[in-house]
C-alpha positions in Angstrom: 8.0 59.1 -26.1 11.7 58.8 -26.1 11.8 58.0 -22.2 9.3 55.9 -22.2 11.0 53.8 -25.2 14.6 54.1 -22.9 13.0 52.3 -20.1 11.6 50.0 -21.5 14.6 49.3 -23.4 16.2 49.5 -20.0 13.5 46.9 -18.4 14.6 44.6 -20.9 18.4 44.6 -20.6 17.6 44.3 -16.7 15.6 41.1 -17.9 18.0 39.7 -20.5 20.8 40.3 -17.6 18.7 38.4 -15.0 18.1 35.5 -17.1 21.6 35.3 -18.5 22.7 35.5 -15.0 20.3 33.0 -13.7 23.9 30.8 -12.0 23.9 27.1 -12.3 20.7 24.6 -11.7 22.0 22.9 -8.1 19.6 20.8 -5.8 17.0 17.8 -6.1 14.3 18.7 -9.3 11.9 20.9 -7.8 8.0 19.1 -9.6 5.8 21.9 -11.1 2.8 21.5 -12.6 1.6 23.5 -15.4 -2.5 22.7 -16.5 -4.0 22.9 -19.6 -5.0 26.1 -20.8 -3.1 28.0 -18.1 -1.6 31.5 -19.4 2.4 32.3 -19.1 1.6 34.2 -15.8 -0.5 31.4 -14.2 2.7 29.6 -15.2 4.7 32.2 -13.5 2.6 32.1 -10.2 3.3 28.4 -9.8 7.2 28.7 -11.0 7.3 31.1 -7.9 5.6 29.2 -6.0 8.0 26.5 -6.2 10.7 29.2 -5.5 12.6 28.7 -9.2 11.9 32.1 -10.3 12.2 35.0 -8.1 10.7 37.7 -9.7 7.4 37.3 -11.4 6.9 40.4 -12.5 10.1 40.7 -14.5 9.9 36.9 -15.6 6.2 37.8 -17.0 8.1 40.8 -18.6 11.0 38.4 -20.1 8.9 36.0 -21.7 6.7 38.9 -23.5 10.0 40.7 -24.6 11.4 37.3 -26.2 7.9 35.9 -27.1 8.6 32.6 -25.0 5.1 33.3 -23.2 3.0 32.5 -26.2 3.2 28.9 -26.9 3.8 27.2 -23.4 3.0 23.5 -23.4 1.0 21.7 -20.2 2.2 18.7 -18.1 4.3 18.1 -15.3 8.2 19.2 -15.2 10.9 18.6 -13.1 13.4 21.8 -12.5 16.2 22.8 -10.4 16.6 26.3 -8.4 19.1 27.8 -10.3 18.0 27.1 -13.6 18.9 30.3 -16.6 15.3 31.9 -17.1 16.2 31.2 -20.7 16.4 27.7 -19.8 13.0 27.8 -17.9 11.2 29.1 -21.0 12.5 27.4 -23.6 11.3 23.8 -21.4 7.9 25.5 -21.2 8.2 25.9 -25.1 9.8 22.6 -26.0 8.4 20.3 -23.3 11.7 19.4 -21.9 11.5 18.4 -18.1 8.1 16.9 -18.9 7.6 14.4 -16.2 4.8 11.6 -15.6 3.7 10.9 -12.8 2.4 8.3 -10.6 1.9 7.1 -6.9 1.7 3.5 -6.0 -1.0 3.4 -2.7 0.3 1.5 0.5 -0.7 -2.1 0.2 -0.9 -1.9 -3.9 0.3 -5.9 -5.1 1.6 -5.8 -8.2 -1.1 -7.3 -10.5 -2.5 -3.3 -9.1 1.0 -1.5 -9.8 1.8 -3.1 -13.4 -1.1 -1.5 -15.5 -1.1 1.4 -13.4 2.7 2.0 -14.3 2.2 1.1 -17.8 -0.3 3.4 -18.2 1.8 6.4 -16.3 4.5 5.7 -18.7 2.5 4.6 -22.1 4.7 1.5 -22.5 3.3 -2.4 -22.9 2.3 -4.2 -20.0 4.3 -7.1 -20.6 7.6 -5.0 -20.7 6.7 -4.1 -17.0 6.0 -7.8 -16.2 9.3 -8.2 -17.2 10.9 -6.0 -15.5 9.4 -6.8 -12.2 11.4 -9.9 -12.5 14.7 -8.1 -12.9 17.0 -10.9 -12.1 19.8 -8.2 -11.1 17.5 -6.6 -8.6 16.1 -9.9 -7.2 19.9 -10.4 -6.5 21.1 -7.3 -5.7 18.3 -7.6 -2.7 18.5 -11.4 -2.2 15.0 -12.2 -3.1 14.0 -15.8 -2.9 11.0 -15.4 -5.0 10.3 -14.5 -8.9 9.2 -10.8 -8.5 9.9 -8.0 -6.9 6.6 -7.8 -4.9 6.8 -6.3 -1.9 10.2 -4.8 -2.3 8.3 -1.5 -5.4 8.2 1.3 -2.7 4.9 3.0 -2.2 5.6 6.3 -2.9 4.7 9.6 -5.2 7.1 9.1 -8.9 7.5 11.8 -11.2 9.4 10.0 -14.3 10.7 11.9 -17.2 8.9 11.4 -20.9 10.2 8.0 -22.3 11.7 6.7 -19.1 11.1 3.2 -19.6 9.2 0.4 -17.3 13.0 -1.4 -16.3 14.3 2.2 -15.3 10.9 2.9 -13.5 11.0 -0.3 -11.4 14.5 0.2 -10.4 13.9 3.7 -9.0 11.1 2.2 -7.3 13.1 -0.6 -5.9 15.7 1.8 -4.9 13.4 4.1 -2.9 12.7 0.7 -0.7 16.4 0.6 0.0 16.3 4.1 0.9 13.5 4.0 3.4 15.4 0.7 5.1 16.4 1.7 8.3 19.5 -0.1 10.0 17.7 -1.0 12.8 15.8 -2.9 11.4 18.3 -5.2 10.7 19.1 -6.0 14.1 15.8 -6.6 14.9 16.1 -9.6 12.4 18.4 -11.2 14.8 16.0 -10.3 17.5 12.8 -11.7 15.7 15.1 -14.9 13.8 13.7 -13.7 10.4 15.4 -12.6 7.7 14.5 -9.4 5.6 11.9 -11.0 3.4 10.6 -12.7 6.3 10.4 -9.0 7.4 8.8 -7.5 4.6 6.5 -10.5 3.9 5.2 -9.8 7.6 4.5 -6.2 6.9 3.2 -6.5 3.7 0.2 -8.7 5.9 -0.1 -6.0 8.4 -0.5 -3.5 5.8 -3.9 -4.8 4.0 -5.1 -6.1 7.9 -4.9 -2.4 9.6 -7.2 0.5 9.9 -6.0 2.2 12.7 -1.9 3.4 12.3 -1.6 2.8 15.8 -2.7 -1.0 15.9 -0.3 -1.8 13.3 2.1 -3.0 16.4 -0.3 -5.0 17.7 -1.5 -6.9 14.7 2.4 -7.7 14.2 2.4 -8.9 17.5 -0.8 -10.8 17.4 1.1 -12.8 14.4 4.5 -13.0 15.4 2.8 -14.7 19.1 0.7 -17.3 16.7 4.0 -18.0 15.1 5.7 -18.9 17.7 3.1 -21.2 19.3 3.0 -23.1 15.9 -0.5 -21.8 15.4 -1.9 -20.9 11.6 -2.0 -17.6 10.4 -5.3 -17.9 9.1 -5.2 -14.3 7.0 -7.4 -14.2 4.6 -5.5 -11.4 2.6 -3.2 -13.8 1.8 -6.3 -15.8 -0.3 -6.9 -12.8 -1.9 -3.4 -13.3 -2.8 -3.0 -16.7 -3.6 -6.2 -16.3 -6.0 -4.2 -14.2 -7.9 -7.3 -11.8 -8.4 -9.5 -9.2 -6.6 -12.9 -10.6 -5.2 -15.4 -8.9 -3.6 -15.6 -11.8 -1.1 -13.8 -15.0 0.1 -15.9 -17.9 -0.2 -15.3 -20.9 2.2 -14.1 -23.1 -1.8 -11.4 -20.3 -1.6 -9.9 -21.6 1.7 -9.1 -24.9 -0.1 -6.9 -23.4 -2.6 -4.0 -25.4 -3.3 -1.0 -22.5 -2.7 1.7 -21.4 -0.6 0.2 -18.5 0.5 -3.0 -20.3 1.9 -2.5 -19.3 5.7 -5.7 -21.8 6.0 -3.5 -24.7 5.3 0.1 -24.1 5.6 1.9 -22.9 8.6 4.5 -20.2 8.9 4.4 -16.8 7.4 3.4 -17.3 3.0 7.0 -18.0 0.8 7.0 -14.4 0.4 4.8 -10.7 0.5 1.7 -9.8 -0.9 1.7 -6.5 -1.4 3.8 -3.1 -1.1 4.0 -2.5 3.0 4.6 1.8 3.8 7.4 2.5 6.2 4.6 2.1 9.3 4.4 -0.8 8.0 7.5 -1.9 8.2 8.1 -0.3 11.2 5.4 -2.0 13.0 7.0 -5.4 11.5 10.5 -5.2 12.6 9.4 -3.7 16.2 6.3 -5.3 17.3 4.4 -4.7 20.5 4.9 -6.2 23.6 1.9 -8.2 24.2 0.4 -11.5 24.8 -3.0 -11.4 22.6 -3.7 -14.1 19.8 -6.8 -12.7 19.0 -8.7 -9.7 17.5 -11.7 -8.7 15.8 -12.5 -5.8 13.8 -15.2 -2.8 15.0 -17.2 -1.1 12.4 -15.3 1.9 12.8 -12.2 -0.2 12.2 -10.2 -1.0 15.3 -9.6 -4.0 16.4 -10.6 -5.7 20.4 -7.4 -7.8 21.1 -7.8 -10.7 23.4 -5.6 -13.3 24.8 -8.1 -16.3 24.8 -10.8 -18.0 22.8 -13.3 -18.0 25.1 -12.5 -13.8 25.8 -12.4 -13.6 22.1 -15.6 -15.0 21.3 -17.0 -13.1 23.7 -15.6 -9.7 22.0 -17.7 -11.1 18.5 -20.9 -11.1 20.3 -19.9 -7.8 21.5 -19.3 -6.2 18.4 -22.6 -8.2 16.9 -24.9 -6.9 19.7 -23.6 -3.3 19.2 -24.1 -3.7 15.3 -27.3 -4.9 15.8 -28.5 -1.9 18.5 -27.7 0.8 15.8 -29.9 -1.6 13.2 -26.6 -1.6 11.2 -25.3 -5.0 9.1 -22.6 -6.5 11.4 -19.4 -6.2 11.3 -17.1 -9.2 11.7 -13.7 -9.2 12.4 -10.7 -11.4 12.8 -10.9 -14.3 14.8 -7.9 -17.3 14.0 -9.9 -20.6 14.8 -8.7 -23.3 12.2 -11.2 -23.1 9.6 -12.3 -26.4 7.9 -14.7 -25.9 4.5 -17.6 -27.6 4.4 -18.6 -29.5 1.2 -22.1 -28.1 0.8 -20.9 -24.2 1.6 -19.0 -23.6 -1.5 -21.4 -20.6 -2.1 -21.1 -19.4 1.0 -18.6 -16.1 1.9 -16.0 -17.2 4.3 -15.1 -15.6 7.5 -12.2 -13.2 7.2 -9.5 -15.0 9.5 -6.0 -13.4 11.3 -5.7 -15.0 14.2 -6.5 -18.2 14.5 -6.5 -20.9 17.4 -4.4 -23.3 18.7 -4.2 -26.9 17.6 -5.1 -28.2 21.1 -8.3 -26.2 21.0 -9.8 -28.2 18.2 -9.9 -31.2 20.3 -14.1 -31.4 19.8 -15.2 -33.1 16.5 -18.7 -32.6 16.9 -19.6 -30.5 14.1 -21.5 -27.4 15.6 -24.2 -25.7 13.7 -23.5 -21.7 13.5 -26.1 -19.0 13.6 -24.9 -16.0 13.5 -23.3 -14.6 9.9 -19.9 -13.5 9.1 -18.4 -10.7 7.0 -15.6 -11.1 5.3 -12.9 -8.1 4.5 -12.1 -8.3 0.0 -8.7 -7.2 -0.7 -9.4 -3.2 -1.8 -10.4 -3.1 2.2 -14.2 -2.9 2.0 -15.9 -4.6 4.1 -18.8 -6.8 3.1 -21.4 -9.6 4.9 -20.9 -13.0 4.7 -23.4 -16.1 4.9 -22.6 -18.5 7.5 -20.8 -21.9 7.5 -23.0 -24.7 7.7 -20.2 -26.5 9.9 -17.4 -26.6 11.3 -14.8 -28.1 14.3 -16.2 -26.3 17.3 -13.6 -25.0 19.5 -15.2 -23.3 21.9 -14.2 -25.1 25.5 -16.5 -27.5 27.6 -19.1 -25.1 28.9 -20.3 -23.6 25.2 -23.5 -22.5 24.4 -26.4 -25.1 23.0 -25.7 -22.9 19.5 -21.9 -22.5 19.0 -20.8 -19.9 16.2 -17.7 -20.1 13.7 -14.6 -18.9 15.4 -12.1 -17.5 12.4 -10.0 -14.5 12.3 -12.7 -12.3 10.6 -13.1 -8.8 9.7 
């Protein structure tokens, strides 16, 4: 009885001298979770999973021997390698390190972000309103708009209890600044833009791609309809400018009085419209080389480029007659045409537009009667049918077909 007694008394020094001897917490805060109703060793497991304790068995033994495994409290903690066992229970105990938190999707706007971060951090929405409009950070980052949308990084958060919505934002807006690369800045010189130009750019190509790959492209496609003076024609920037989510743009929405109405106002919107991801970005600042003005969307969610409007209306029928062969709803996709509402169509979906056509292709006023129906992409990327205009400027050249059919940039 005595020897058993002695090493157990010897277990425990060895613990007590491991935990007192734990060295100094160094290194980025390693996130562990803890769930509700987990036991000190299912603690243990995931503390060693994260590497912060290296010996389970005698950290299970510690916290038996100084009772620190019997009231452990659940949530989320942020700890360094390093850390004193002592230290590492008595945060399980006390709830110190507890850590909310929260990821902000690619292509989020803020009218997503701002509940989703009050709610993460149990403060009033209105104090994150307010600090979205951090004058210091609009300056610190030369933004010519009131908010910060576009520049809150998209990106996994873990926020310590009662960090408040102003420090929240600012981490956010400094993780944008830390994914910046320098070459993108010289590739503002190249393009002529300047950064918000930039991000406004890839914050468009961020709600219009499926495909990572295409994201390039699509850059391209609107950088080439810049250049020729041409209208953007996106129709995530109405989802925008109606300053709500909708499950469909209707042909009224095109006629929305607003900046960011690519329908009637040429040159990229005043600024983004959502959160762009590093691809994003990427794809923004180095574009692809190539000539195409056009594309429409497939149903499995790349796009057909094309250079002209007679190849690109060709690709719709395409996609249409391969819709219709698998008995499926079509799928339409992005076509840039200049869009002009009709009065009696104000319950009608609109076409979902990207890249539109030249002015000099509009030269036919004859109202043309469309047949076919279009689909129109809603901002949380579902895509969904749309009725057809009943007219619009055709713009399909001198030999077009006795029926001609609405030419947007659709999805």
């Amino acid at each position: 009885m005595f020897r058993a007694d002695l090493r157990v008394a010897r277990v425990a020094a060895g613990c007590m001298l491991v935990a007192a001897c734990g060295g100094e917490p160094h290194g980025a805060p390693t996130r562990v979770i803890i769930p509700r109703g987990a036991s000190f060793g299912q603690a243990t497991d995931s503390l060693a999973k994260a590497k912060l304790v290296g010996w389970p068995k005698m950290f299970r033994l510690y916290g038996r021997l100084t009772g620190g495994d019997r009231n452990i409290k659940p949530g989320t903690y942020l700890l360094k390698q390093g850390t004193p066992w002592t230290d590492i229970v008595s945060a399980l105990n006390g709830g110190h390190g507890l850590v909310n938190t929260i990821t902000i999707p690619e292509g989020y706007d803020l009218s997503q972000i701002t509940p989703l971060l009050a709610r993460t951090l149990k403060v009033p929405v209105d104090s994150v309103k307010a600090a979205v409009r951090d004058t210091a950070l609009l300056a610190r980052l030369d933004i010519p708009n009131p908010t910060l949308e576009g520049y809150v990084f998209p990106d996994t958060y873990a926020f310590p209890i009662g960090t408040t919505a102003r420090q929240a934002v600012r981490e956010m807006v400094y993780a944008f600044e830390r994914r910046w690369k320098p070459d993108w800045d010289a590739s503002l010189t190249e393009l002529k833009i300047n950064r918000n130009d930039l991000v406004t750019m890839a914050s468009i190509v961020e709600k219009e791609a499926r495909v990572p790959e295409e994201r390039p492209v699509i850059a391209a496609v609107y950088y080439n309809r810049l250049r020729k003076g041409m209208l953007l024609q996106a129709d995530p920037t109405i989802q925008f400018a109606l300053g709500r989510h909708v499950g469909r743009v209707f042909y009224k929405d095109l006629e929305i009085k607003s900046p960011f109405n690519t329908y009637t106002h040429k040159g990229l919107p005043p600024g983004p419209i959502a959160s762009p991801g590093v691809a994003s970005l990427a794809a923004a600042a180095h574009p692809a080389t190539v000539p195409y003005l056009y594309f429409v969307a497939t149903r499995d969610g790349h796009h057909e480029f094309r250079m002209t409007l007679n190849e690109h209306v060709n690709a719709i029928r395409q996609v249409r007659a391969s819709a219709r062969s698998k008995r499926t709803k079509p799928l339409m996709v992005a076509s840039n045409a200049p869009v002009q509402p009709a009065a009696k169509s104000t319950s009608k979906p609109a076409a979902r537009s990207a890249s539109k056509t030249p002015a000099k292709a509009t030269a036919s006023k004859t109202p043309a009667k469309t047949t076919s129906k279009l689909t129109s992409k809603p901002a949380n990327r579902t895509t969904v049918k749309a009725a057809p205009r009943k007219s619009t400027k055709s713009t399909v050249p001198a030999k077009k077909p006795t029926t001609t059919e609405t030419i947007g940039l659709v999805r």
